[in-house]
N, C-alpha and C positions, 0 to 999 in steps of 0.2 A: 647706518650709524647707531651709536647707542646712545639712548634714554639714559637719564640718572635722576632718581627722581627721591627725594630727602622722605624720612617713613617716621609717623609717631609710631614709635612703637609701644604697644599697650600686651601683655604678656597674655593680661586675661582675655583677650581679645584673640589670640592665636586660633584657626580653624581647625577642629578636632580630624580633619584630613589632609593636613600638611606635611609634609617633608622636613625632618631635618637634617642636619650634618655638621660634625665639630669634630674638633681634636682635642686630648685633654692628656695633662703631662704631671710636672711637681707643682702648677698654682693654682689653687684651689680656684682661683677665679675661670678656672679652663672647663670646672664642673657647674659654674653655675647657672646657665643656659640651659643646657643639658639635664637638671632636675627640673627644670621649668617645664620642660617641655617635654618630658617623661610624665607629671601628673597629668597632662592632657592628650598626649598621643600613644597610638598603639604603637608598640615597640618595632613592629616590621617596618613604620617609617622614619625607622632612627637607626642611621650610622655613623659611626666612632672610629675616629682615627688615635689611636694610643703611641708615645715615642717611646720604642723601650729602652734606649738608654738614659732616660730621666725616669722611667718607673723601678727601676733598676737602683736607684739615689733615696728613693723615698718611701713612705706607703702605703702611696695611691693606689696598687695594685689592688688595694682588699677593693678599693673605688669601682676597679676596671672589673673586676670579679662580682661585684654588685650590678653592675652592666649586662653581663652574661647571664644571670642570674633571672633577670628581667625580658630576658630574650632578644636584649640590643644587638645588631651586629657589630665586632671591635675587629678594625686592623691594626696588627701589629707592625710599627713599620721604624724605618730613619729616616730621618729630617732631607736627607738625600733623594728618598725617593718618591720624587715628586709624579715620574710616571705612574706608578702605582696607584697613588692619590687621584690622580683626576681620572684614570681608565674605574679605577672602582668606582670613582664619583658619580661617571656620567652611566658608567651601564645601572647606578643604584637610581639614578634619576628616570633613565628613560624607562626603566621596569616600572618603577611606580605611576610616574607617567601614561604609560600604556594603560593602566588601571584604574585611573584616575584622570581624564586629562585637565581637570579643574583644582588640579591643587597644587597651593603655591609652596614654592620651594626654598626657604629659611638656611643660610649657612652663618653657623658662625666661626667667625675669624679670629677671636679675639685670640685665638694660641695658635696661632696656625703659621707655622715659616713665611716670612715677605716673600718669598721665591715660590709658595702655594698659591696664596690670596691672591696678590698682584697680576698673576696672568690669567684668573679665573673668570671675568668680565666678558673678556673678547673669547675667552676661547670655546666660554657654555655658548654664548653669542652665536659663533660661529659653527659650530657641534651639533647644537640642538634645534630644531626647527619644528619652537615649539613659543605660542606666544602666552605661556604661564608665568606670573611673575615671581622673579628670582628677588629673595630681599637677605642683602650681607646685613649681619647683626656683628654689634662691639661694645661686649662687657667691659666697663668703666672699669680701673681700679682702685684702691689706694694706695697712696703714695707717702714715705715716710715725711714726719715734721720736719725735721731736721736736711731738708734739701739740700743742703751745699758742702753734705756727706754721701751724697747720692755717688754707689759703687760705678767704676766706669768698666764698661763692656770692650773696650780699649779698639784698635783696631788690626784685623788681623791681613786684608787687604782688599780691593777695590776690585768690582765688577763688573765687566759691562753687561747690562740689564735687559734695556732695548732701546730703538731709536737709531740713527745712524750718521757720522759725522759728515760732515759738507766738506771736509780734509783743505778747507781755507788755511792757508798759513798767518796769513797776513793779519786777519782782519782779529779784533776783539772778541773775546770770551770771555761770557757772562755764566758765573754759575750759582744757583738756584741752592740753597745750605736751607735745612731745617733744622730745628734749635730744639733744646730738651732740658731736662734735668745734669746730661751726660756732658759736661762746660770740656771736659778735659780729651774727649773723643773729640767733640767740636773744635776744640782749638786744634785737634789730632788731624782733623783734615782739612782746615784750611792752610796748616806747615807743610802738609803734602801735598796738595795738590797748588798752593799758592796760586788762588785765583785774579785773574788782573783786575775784576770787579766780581763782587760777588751780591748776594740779594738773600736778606734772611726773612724767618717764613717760621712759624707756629702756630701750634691750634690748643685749645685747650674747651673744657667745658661752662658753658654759660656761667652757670650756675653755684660754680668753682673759681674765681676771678683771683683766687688766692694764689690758688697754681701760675696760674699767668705772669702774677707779678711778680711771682716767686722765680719764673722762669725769665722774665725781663732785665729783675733785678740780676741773676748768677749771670746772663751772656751781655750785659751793659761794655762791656769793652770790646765785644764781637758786632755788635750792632750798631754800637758807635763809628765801627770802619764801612759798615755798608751802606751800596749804594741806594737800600730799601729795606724796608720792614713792615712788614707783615702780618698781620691775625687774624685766624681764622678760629669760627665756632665748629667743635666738632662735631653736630646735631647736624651741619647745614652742608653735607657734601657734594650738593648739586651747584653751590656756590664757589666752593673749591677749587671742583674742577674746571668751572665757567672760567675764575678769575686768574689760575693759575696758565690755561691755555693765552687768556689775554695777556700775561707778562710775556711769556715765551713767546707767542708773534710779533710782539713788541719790541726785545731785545734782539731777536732774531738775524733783522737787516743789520745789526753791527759787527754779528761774529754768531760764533757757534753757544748755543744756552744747552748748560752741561749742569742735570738736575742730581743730587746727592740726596736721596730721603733719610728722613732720620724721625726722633719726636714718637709720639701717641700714634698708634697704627691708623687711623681713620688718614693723618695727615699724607703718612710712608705711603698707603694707599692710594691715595691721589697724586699725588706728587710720581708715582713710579709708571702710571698708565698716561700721561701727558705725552710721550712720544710716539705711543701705539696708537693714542686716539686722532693728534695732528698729523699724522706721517708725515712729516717733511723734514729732506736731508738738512742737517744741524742741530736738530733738537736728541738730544742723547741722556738717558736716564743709567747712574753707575751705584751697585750697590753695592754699601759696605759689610764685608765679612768680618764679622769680632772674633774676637781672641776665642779658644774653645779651653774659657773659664766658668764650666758648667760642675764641675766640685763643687761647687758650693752655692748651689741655686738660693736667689731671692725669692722669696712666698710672697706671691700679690693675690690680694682677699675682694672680690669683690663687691663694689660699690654698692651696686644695688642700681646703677643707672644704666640704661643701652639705649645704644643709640644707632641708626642704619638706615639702608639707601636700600632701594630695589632698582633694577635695570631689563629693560627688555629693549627692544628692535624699535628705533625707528625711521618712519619711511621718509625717503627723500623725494622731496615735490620737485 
C-alpha cells in the first residue's frame, strides 16, 4: 500500500542532493520551482519536460534555452506522450539513484497533464524498489479578481481514467463532481452525464478563504442540488485522500460512485487515484478532455506558496 504523508515544505530547506523533475510551458508559474531549485542544485539533477506546441505560442523558449545553457536536461515532447515522460522519468531517477541512494526525489506537477501526475504514485511505487522519499510539489497560482469572468475550458469529451464498473443496472449511481472557478464546464457535465445523485467536493488554500467563497458563492445553485458538500485544504492531502476513500465506501453499497475530477490540481489529484488505491469493482474515475482552446493561453504567475505530499511503500501487518 502506499503512504501519503502531507510535507511543509520549506525551499530553503531543499538538500543540495536531491532530485528534481517539472515541466514548463506558456505560465510562468511552470518556471517557478524550477529557479528554486536550480540556485541549490547541480544541474545533472535537474530534468525538464518542455510542450513544444505551447512554446511554440510564446517566448518561453529563450526560458528553455536558459535551461540548456545551465546544463539542465530539456525533453521536448506533446502532452500525448505520456510514455516517453515516465520511461525518461524513471531511467533519470534510478541513474541518480544508483549514485546516490539517499536522495530524495522532488517532482513538480504543477504543469504537468492530469494523465502524467495522476498515475505517477503507483506506478514509481510499483517501478521502483527503492525506499527514498518521493515528495509531489504544487505551485499555488493567482487567480483573476474578477471570478465570475473566469474563461471556460468547455468540454471536449469524457474519459475513462481507471477503476472499474460493477455493470449493476439497477442499483443507484452516485457521482463524485469537483467545483472550480470553471461554473459553466460544471454545469457542462452535470447536463451530460445527469447524475441521479451527485456529491460536490472543493479545496482551496488556507490561507486564501477568499477563493473559497468566491468559489461557493459562483456554484450556489450546483451545491444547492447536492446530496453533499465538501471542503478540502489543499496543504492537507493525506486528509483527502483518507476522506474521499471514506465517501466512496460509503456510497458504494448503493450503486456504482462515478468520480469526475476537476478544481486546483492537488484536489484533480486525489480525487483521480481513489479507484487505484480501493480496487474495487464500482468505483470508477472519468476524465474530462477540454476543448483544444489553447490559442490563446491564460498566463498564471506564481503565488509564491507550494504545497505537497511525499509517498513511499507501506507494509502491511
Amino acid at each position: 500500500m502506499i503512504n501519503f504523508v502531507n510535507e511543509n515544505i520549506k525551499l530553503e530547506d531543499i538538500p543540495s542532493n536531491a532530485i528534481f523533475l517539472c515541466s514548463v510551458g506558456y505560465e510562468e508559474r511552470s518556471y517557478y520551482l524550477l529557479d528554486q531549485f536550480r540556485k541549490k542544485l547541480s544541474a545533472n539533477n535537474i530534468l525538464v519536460f518542455a510542450f513544444k506546441n505551447h512554446l511554440s505560442r510564446t517566448n518561453k523558449p529563450n526560458r528553455i534555452n536558459e535551461a540548456h545553457l545551465s546544463n539542465v536536461k530539456v525533453h521536448l515532447v506533446e502532452y500525448a506522450d505520456f510514455d516517453i515522460f515516465y520511461n525518461s522519468t524513471l531511467d533519470f531517477i534510478r541513474e541518480k539513484i544508483s549514485l546516490d541512494s539517499n536522495a530524495y526525489v522532488y517532482i513538480d506537477y504543477s504543469y504537468m497533464p492530469r494523465k502524467w501526475y495522476c498515475k505517477l504514485p503507483l506506478k514509481l511505487t510499483n517501478d521502483l524498489n527503492i525506499k527514498n522519499k518521493i515528495v509531489f510539489l504544487y505551485s499555488e497560482g493567482t487567480y483573476p479578481d474578477n471570478y465570475e469572468e473566469f474563461p471556460s475550458a468547455g468540454i471536449k469529451s469524457f474519459e475513462s481514467f481507471s477503476g472499474k464498473s460493477s455493470l449493476r443496472t439497477s442499483a443507484k449511481r452516485t457521482h463524485i463532481i469537483a467545483l472550480s472557478y470553471d461554473k459553466i464546464r460544471t454545469e457542462g457535465v452535470l447536463s451530460t452525464l445527469d447524475p441521479e445523485s451527485f456529491i460536490a467536493c472543493n479545496a482551496y488554500d488556507v490561507d486564501d478563504k477568499e477563493i473559497h467563497n468566491n468559489v461557493m458563492h459562483l456554484n450556489k445553485s450546483i451545491i444547492s442540488r447536492a446530496t453533499l458538500s465538501i471542503s478540502f485544504h489543499m496543504d492537507d492531502f493525506s486528509f483527502m485522500i483518507a476522506k474521499l476513500c471514506e465517501i466512496a465506501n460509503e456510497y458504494l453499497p448503493l450503486g456504482d460512485v462515478i468520480i469526475i475530477p476537476d478544481g486546483p490540481k492537488p484536489l484533480i489529484f486525489a480525487l483521480s487515484l481513489i479507484p487505484d488505491i480501493l480496487k474495487k469493482n464500482g468505483i470508477t474515475c472519468m476524465q474530462i478532455l477540454r476543448n483544444d482552446n489553447d490559442d490563446n493561453p491564460n498566463e498564471v504567475l506564481p503565488s509564491g506558496k507550494v504545497v505537497g505530499f511525499s509517498i513511499c511503500q507501506k507494509e502491511i501487518l
